[in-house]
N, C-alpha and C positions, 0 to 999 in steps of 0.2 A: 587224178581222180581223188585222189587223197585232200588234197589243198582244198578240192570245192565241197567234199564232204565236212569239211572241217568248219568251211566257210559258213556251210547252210547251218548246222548245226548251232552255233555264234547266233546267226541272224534270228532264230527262232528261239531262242536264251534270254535276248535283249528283248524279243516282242511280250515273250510271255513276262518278264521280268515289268519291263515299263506299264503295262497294264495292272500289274499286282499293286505295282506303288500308286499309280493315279486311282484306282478304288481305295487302297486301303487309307490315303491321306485328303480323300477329296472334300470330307467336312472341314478341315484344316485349313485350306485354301479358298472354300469356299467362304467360311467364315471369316477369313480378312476382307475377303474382297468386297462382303456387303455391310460388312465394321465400316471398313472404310468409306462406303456409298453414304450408311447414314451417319457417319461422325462429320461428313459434310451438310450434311442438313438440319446439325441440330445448333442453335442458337443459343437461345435462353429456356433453363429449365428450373421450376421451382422445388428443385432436390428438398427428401425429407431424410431426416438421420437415421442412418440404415440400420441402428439397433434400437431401434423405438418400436414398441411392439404393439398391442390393439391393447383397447380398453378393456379389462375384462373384470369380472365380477366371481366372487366367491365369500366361502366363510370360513375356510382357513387352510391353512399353508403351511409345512408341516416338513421340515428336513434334518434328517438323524442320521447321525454316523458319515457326512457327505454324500448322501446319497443324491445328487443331484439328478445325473441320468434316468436314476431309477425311479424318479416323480414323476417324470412324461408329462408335465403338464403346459399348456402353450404358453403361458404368460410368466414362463421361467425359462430363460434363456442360459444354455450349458453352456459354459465355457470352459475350459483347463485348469480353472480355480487357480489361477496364477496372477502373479502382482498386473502381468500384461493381458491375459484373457481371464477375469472374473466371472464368477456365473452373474444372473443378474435377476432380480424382478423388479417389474415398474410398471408402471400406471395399470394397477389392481384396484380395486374397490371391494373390499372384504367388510361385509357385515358377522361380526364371532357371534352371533343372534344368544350373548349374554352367561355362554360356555366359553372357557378355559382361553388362550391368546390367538389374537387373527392370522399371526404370523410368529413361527417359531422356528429358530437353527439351533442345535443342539449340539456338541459334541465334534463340535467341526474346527478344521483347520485348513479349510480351504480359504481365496479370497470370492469375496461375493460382495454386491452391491446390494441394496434394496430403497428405490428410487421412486419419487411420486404418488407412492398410493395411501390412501385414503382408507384406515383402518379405526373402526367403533364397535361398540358395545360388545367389548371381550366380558370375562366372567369376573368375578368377587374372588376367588381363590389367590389367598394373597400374593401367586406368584405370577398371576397371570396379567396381561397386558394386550396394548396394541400390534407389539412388537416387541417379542421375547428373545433374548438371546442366555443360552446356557451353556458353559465349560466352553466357549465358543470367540475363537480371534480372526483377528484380518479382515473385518468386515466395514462395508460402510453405507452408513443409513443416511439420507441425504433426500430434503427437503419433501417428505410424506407431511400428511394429515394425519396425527394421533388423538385425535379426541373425542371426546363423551364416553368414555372408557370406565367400568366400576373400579378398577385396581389403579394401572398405572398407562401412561400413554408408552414410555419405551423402558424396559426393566433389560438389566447386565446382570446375571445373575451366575455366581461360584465360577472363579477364572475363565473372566472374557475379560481376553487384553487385548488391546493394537487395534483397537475398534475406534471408529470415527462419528461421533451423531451431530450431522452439521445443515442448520438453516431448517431445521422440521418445526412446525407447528403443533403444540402440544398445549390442550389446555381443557375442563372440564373434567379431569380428571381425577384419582385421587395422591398419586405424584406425578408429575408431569415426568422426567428422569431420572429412576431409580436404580442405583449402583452398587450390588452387594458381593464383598470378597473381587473385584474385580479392579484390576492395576494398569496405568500406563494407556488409557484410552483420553481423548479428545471432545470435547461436548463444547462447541462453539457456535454462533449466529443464531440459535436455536429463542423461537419466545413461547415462554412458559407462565400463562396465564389463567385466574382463575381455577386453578384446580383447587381442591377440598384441603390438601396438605401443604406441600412444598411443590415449587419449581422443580429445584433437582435438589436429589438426597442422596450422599454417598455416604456409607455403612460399610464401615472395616474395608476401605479402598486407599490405593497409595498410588502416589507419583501420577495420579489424572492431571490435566489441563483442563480448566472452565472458562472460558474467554468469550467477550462480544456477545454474550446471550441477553435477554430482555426477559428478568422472571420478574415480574410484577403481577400486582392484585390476587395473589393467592393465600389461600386464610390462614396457615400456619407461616411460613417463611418462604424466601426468594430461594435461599439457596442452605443449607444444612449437610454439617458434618460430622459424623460421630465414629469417634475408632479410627479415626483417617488420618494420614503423615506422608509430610513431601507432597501435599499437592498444590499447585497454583491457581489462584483465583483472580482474574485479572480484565478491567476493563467491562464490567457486566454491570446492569443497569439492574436493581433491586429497591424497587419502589413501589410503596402502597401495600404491603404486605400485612396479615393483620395481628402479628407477632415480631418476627426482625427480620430486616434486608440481608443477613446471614450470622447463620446459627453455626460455632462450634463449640463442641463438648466432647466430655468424654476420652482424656489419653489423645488429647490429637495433637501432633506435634509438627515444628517443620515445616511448617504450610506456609504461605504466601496469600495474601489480601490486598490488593495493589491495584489502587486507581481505579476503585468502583463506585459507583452512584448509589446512594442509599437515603433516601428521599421522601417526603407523602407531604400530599396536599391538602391535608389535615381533612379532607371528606372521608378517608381510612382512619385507623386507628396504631399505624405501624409504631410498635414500644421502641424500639432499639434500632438502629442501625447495625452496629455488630453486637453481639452476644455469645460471652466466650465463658465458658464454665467447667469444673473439674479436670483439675489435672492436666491442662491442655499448655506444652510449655517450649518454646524455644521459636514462637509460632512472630511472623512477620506483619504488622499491621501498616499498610504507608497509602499515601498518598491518596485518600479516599476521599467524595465527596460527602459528607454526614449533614443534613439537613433536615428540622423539622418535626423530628421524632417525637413522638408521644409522651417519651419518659425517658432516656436516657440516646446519647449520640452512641458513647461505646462503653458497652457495659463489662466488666470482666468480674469473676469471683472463684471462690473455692478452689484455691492452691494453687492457679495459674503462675506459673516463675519464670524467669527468662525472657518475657516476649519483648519484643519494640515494637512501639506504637512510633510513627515516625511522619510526620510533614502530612497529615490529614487536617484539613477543616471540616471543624463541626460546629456550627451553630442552631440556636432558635430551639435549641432541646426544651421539652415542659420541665424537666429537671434539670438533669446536670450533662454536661457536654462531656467527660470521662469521669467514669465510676468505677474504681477498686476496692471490691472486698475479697478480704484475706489471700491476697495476692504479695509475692515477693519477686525481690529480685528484679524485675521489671525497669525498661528504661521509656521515657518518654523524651519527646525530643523533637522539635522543631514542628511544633504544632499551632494553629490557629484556631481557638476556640475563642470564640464569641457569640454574647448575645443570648446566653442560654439561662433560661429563667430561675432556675437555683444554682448551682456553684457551677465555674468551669470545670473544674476539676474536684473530684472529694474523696481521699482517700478512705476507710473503711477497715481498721484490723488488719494494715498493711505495715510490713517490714522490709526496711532496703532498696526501696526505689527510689529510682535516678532521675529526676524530673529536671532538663534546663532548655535554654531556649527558644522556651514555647511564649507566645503572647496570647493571653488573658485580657481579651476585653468587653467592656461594658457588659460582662456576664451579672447575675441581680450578686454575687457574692464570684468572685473571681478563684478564690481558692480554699481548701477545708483538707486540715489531715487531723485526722482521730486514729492516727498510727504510731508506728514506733521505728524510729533509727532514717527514715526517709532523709535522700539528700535533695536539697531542692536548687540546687547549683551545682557545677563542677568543676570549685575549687577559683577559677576562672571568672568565668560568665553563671549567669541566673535566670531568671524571664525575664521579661515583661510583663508587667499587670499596669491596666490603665486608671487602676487607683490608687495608684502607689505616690503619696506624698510628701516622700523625702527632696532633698535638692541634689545636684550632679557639679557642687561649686568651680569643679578644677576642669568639668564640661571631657571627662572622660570618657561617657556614655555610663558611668558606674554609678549607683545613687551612695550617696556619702554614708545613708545609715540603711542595715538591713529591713527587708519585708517579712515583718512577721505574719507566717501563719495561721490564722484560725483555727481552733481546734487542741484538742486535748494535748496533742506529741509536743505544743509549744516549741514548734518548726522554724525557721526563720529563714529566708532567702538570703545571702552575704550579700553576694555580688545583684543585686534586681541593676536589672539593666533600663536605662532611664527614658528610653525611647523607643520606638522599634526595630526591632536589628534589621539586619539587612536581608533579605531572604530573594532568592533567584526566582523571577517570573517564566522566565522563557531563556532560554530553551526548554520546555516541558520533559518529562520521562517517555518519550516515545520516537519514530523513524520521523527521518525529515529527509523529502527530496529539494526541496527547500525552503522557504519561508516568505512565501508572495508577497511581493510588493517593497522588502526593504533590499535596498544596494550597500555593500559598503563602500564607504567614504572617509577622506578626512572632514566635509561634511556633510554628515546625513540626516540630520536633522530629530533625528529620533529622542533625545535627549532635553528637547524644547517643547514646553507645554505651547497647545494651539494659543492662536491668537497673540503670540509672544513675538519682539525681536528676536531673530536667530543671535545664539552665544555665538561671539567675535564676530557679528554683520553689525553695519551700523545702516539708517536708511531711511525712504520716505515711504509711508503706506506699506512695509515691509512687514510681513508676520508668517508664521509656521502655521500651515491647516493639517488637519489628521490626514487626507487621502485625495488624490486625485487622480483619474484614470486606474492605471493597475502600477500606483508609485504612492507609497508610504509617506507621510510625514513628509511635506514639501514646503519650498520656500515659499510666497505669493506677492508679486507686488503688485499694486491695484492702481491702473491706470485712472482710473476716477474722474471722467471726462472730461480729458483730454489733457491735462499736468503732466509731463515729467514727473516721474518714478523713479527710484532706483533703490540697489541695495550695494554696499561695497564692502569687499573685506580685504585688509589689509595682513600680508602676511612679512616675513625676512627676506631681505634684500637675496634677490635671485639672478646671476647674470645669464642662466640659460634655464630649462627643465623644461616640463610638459601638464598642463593642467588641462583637465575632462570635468565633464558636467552633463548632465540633463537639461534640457530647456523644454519648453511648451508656450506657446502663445495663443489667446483666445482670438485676435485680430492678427490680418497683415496687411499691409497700407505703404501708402508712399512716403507717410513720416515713420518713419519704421523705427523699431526696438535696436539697440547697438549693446555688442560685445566691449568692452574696452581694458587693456590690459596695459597698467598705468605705470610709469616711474615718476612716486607722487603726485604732482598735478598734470605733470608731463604725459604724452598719450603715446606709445608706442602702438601694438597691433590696434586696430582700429577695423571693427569689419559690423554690416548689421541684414537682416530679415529683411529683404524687401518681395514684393509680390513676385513670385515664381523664380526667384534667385536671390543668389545672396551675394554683396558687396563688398570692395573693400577702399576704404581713401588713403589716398595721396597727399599731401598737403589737403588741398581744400575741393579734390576732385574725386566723383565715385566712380569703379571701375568694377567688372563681373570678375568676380571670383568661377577659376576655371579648374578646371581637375589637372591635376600634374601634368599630363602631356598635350596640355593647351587647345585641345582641341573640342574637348566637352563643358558643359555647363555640370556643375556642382550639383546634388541631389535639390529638387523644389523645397521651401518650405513649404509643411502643409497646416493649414489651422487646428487647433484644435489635436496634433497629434505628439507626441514625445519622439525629441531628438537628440542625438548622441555626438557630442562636438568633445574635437582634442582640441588644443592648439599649442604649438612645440615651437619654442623663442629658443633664439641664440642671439645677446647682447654684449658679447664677447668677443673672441678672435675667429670666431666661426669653427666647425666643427660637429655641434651636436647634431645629431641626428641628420646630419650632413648639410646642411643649413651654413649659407653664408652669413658673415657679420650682419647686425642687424636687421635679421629677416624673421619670419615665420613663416608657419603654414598653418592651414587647419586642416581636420579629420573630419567630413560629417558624414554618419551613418556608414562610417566604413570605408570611404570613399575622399582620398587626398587630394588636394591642391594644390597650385604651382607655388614656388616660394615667392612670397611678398614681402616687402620692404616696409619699414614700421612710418608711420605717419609723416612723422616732423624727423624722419634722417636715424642719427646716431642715438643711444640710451645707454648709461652705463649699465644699468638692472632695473628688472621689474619689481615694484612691490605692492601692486592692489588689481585687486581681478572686480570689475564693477559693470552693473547689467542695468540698464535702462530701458523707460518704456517710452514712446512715441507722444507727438501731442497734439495726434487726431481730437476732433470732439467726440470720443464715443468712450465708454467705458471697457475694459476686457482687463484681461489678467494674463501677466507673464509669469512662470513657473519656472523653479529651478531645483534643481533635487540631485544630493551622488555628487558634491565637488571634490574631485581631488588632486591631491598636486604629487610630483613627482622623490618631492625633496623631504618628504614624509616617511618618516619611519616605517609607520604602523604601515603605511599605505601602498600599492604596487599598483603602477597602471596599466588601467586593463579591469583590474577590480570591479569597478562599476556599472560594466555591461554583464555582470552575473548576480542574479537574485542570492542573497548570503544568509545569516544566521544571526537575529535579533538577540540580542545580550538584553536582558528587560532584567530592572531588582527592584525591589520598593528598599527606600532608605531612610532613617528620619536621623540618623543620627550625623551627628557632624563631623567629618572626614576632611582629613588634608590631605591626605593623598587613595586613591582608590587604582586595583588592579583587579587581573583578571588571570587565572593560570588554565590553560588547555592542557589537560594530559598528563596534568605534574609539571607541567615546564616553566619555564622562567616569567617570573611576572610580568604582564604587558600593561603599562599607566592607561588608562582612561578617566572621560570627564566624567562621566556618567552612561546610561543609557548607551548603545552603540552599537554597530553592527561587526561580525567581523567574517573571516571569507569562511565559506564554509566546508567543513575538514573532509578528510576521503571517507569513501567509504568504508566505514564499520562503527564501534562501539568505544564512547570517549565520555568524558569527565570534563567538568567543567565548577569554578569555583572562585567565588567573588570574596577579594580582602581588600584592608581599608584600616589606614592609621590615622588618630588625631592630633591633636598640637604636642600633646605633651607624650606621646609615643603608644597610647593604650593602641592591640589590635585587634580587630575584628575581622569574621568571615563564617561565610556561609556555611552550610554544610554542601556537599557534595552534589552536584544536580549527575545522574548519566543519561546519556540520550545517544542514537544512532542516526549516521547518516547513511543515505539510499538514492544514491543519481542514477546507477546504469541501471538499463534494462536487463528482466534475464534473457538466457540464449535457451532458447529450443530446440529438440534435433527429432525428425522422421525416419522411422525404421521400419522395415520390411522386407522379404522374401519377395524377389520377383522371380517368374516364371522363364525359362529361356533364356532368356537376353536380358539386358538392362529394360528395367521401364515398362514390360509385358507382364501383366498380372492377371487374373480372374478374378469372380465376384466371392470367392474366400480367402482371396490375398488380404490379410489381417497388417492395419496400419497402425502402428503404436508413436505415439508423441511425448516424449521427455524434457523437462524444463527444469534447468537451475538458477538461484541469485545469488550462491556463490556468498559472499559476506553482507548481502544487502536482508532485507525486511522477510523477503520469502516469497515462492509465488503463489500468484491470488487464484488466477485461470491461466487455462491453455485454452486457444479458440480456433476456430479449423472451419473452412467452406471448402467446396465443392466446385469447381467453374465459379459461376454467378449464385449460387444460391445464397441463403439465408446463412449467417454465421451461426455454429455449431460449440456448446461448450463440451471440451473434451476431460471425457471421465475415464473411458475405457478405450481399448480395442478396437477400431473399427473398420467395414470392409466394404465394398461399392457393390452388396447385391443388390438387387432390385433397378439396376441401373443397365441402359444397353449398350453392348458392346459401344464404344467410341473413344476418340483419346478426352481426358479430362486432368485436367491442373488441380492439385489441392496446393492451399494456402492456408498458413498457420503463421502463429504468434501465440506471445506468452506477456501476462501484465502480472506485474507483482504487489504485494499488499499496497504501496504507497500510489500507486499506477504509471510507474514507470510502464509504459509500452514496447516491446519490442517489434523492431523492424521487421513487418512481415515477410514471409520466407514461404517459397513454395517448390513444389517437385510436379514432375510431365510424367504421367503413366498411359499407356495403352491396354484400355480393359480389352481382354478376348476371350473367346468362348474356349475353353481348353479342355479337351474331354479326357476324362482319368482312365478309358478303354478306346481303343479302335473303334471307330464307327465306320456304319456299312456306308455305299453310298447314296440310298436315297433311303428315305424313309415318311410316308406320310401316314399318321396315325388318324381314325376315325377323332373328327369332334376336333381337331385343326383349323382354326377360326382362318379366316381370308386372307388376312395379312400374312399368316404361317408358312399358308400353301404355295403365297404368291412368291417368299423367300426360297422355300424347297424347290419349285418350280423353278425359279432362277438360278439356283445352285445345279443344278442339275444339265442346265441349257449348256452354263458356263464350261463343267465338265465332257460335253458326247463329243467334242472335237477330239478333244486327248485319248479318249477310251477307242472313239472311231479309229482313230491314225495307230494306237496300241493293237487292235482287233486286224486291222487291215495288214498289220506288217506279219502277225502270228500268221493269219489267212495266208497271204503271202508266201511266209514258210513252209507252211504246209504242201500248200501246191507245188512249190520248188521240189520239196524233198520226193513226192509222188511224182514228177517229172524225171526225176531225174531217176526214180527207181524202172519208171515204165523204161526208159532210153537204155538203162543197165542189162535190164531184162531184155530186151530187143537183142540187145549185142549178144545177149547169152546165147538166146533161142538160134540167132545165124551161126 
């Protein structure tokens, strides 16, 4: 009796029990099962970005102390003010209706975004704006409408640092971005036009970045600094302004001015391109474009000491192309000024400045010092001035008698240099993934003005054109209806090696174009272009060129398209590249041949590589570009199928021998012009030298530039729910991207399934979306656009509720679709609940059976 009481009791544990769990988990269960129903029927969906919020309208915005939460307003999204959940506001449209700023953060150190919106007519109060930011960092303002504003379109005001203002539109205003007491912020892509004052104005700020901004046509200056050090100004377009393309003054020190445009189309009235005034000293001026200016290219005065002005062209000035008054100390130094309608240069109550290597030309007066103690050489070298009419008898590049000076200080140049130095074109000061269209070679043709025989070709109708297809500076021999062509070059007797080339041909025909690689007159490999394959002879017979293991045809030629041919001799004892005596093979397009036997038998060596054209009657053009041979120093094969790194100098001087050092290293000889491979990724040095007959030597200044081939790597992170891969719609997606030693990245970009690609700024999370499984895909492109290889992750959205649900629930105002889900939830469910219900039932009757049958027994 024991055992069955024991028993029943068990049986009625597990009934009550199994019903407990199927009510208390049946949204759980229910919810996959119709996840699942419709993650089958969804296809394609035109997903929109889940933190994109409604359009909304106000007249100002208004956050102190981080109070984000406690603003409550819809079109400010709370986030954890963290680098990965930032608060946010975006697409707002704030009229400040001509009171105090539309949008202001005060006193904050959270992260926050403020994105898309459209902010005008803030107040007159000088501190007021489109968008105020005060004692306030970590924020980023990014591609809003600031304008028709009475004060400023975005003002930084008393320590706001680590702030970003990138790609906004700012103009009609009375500064477009103004910067006071604020350090270590970013102001890039941004155009700042037409305001009443300056583009952007930074007032007692340090260590900002201004880079890729467009301040033009504003009626005081592009860009102005006063009180400011250590900041960099780089790569911004300031043009048409109606004062200067930038302004510093005032104690500013330390700064950088590097490769901007400062320009007007004389329908303005822009004075200056730079304008640098009091006390402003140890300040970098290079590489800047100064064109056209009203009165002076670059103007500097009142105490300025220590700066470098360095590798700028300025010309077409209405005065003078650089102006020093009462400036010391100062170096100038590898500049191009020309063409400026009073002096290139004119010193002014200066002492101690270092002027050499600059060219002075066709200016209306090339040079003027009304100063004292100035050197205008160093010691060495001097300029250039192109009306300097001494002689150079010993052909030094030195002029025999010094350039005197103009001007009170009775200056004299020692050394004027007699022709123009030599100065590096290219590689530029900037990231290179690489440099389209040119190959290195031992010939690449770069070096050959058009229309010329190629150096060391000799030929018929043979000349260098600047471009064809996507291939630089190429050979062309001009079939000219229907003559034999050719071009050959002879190099040192070779009894084996490997030479590649480029080809292209505008026809292909049955008198077809031929390869031929010569000993002298003698023809060893012999192979040519015929329609849809390519050939090789025998004595006096053609025969299909087959891929190595004789079974296939050789890549087609195709007209009209660039191809990539080896071909690897051994006229020796056999050996190379495992090639028996007297054979070859060729490479095209990647893709080897069987080994062939050279025309006429035996050849002691190769020594001339010669292309010919057919002698159809029709006119076309055979092209060759990228020859290189094996037995070359400079040269590595393989080289040619990678786009590389243009060496470009202007030279006028006369040179018997010219090199080139990468990185400090050991001098490599070149002819001229030339390509060379190009270096790893990071940051290098580059620098052109050049001796004449009687040993004087010459050399550039320093060019630096960086290279950038790899992609960066991106990486997805998240919290999932449960298990791997099971998330909800506040499962937050963060995406991280590095370039490591490359240029930097540009964007990170993110879809959905199939949707629309997303650019990724923040945090993001799949509400609004229904339950089903869905793929996100990401990638990341860097400034130069390298691309990286897309990458994606599998998640399963589900409904995951943060309490116990009951199990049915239908609430009044449950649209059809809602009900027809709960209704189905619930169908799913009455089997379980039933079969739960029927075993407690069950129980219960047992245990009143078994009491009545007890009782029974008592009563007898």
């Amino acid at each position: 009796m024991k055992f069955k009481t024991t028993h029943l009791t068990i049986l009625i544990t597990l009934g009550f029990l199994f019903c407990l769990m199927i009510i208390n988990n049946n949204n759980f269960f229910a919810d996959i099962e119709i996840n699942e129903r419709k993650s089958a029927n969804i296809t394609e969906r035109n997903f929109k970005n889940p933190n994109t919020s409604g359009h909304w309208k106000t007249n100002h915005i208004h956050i102190l102390n981080d109070n984000w939460s406690a603003t409550a307003l819809d079109w400010i999204q709370v986030g954890a003010g963290t680098p990965q959940n930032p608060h946010i506001i975006e697409n707002v449209t704030i009229n400040a209706v001509g009171m105090g700023s539309g949008i202001i953060i005060e006193d904050s150190n959270d992260y926050f975004i403020i994105r898309n919106c459209t902010v005008y007519n803030s107040g007159i109060v000088s501190s007021d704006a489109a968008i105020l930011l005060r004692n306030t960092d970590n924020g980023q303002i990014i591609e809003n409408n600031c304008s028709n504003n009475k004060r400023h379109g975005i003002h930084l005001r008393e320590n706001c640092n680590n702030n970003f203002l990138l790609r906004n539109n700012i103009s009609n205003n009375r500064n477009g971005i103004f910067l006071y007491l604020s350090d270590n912020n970013s102001i890039s892509g941004n155009t700042l036009e037409y305001n009443d004052y300056n583009g952007i104005y930074l007032d007692s700020s340090d260590n900002n970045t201004i880079s890729e901004n467009n301040a033009n046509k504003n009626k005081q200056d592009g860009i102005l600094l006063i009180v400011c050090n250590n900041n960099t100004i780089t790569n911004n377009t300031a043009n048409d302004n109606d004062r200067s393309g930038i302004y510093v003054t005032i104690y500013c020190n330390d700064n950088v001015v590097s490769g901007n445009n400062m320009s007007t189309d004389m329908t303005t009235s822009q004075w200056y391109g730079i304008f640098m005034t009091n006390n402003c000293k140890n300040n970098t001026i290079s590489r800047n474009i100064i064109f056209n200016n009203t009165i002076d290219g670059i103007y500097i005065s009142n105490d300025c000491t220590n700066n470098t002005i360095l590798e700028n062209t300025i010309s077409n000035s209405t005065r003078d192309g650089i102006f020093l008054r009462d400036c010391h100390n100062n170096t100038i130094l590898g500049n191009t000024v020309k063409e400026n309608n009073r002096n290139g240069i004119y010193l002014e109550d200066c002492i101690n400045n270092t002027i050499y290597l600059n060219e002075f030309i066709a200016n209306s007066n090339n040079a003027m010092d009304n100063g004292t103690y100035n050197n205008w050489d160093n010691d060495i070298l001097g300029n250039y001035y192109s009306d300097y009419l001494g002689i150079d008898k010993n052909g030094d590049g030195i002029g025999d008698i010094p350039y005197a000076i103009p001007g009170t200080a009775g200056s004299v140049d020692n050394f004027p240099i007699s022709s123009p130095i030599i100065k590096i074109v290219t590689p530029e000061n900037k990231t290179y993934k690489s440099m389209a269209g040119y190959y290195h070679a031992t010939y690449g043709f770069e070096n050959d003005n058009d229309g010329s025989l190629p150096f060391g070709w000799t030929g018929s109708r043979c000349s260098v054109i600047e471009s064809l297809g996507n291939h630089k500076k190429v050979m062309e021999i001009d079939n000219n209806g229907g003559d034999i062509r050719w071009a050959d070059n002879i190099f040192n007797q070779q009894t084996n090696g490997t030479i590649e080339f480029w080809i292209r041909t505008g026809y292909i025909q049955n008198d077809p174009q031929r390869i031929r690689v010569l000993e002298g007159a003698n023809i060893g490999p012999d192979f040519r272009i015929m329609i849809s394959e390519w050939h090789y002879r025998i004595g006096g017979i053609w025969y299909d060129i087959y891929q190595e293991n004789g079974v296939d045809q050789m890549p087609a030629p195709v007209v009209n398209t660039w191809m990539h041919v080896k071909i690897e001799f051994e006229c020796g004892n056999g050996g190379y590249k495992g090639l028996s005596p007297d054979t070859y093979r060729v490479i095209i397009d990647n893709i080897t041949s069987q080994e062939i036997g050279f025309r006429f038998g035996d050849r002691d060596y190769i020594d001339t590589l010669s292309f010919w054209t057919g002698t159809a009657a029709v006119s076309y053009k055979l092209c060759i570009d990228a020859v290189g041979y094996s037995w070359d120093d400079n040269y590595k094969i393989g080289d040619n199928l990678n786009e590389d790194l243009l060496l470009n100098f202007k030279n006028s001087t006369n040179l018997d021998w010219m090199g080139y050092s990468l990185d400090a290293q050991t001098n490599r000889t070149i002819l001229g012009n030339t390509t060379i491979p190009l270096p790893c990724d990071g940051m290098h040095t580059i620098q052109i030298f050049g001796n004449n007959s009687i040993g004087t030597k010459f050399q550039t200044l320093s060019r630096s530039f960086t290279v950038d081939t790899i992609a960066p790597s991106s990486l997805i992170s998240y919290i999932p729910h449960i298990k791997p891969n099971l998330v909800n719609e506040s499962t937050l997606f963060t995406l991280n991207a590095h370039d490591f030693s490359g240029s930097g990245v540009s964007i990170i970009k993110y879809k959905i399934n199939n949707s629309e690609e997303f650019e990724y700024s923040t945090p993001f999370n799949l509400s609004g979306l229904i339950p089903a499984h869905y793929i996100i895909y990401y990638y990341a492109v860097d400034l130069v656009g390298n691309n990286e290889t897309e990458d994606s992750i599998y998640v399963n959205l589900v409904e995951i509720p943060s309490t116990p649900s009951t199990p049915v629930i239908l609430s009044n105002g449950d649209d059809d679709d809602d009900k027809e889900d709960k209704a189905e939830a619930i169908l799913g469910y009455n089997i379980l609940i039933l079969v739960g219900m029927c075993l407690l039932t069950l129980g219960l009757l047992t245990r009143k059976r078994w009491k009545f049958i007890k009782k029974s027994k008592i009563s007898k």
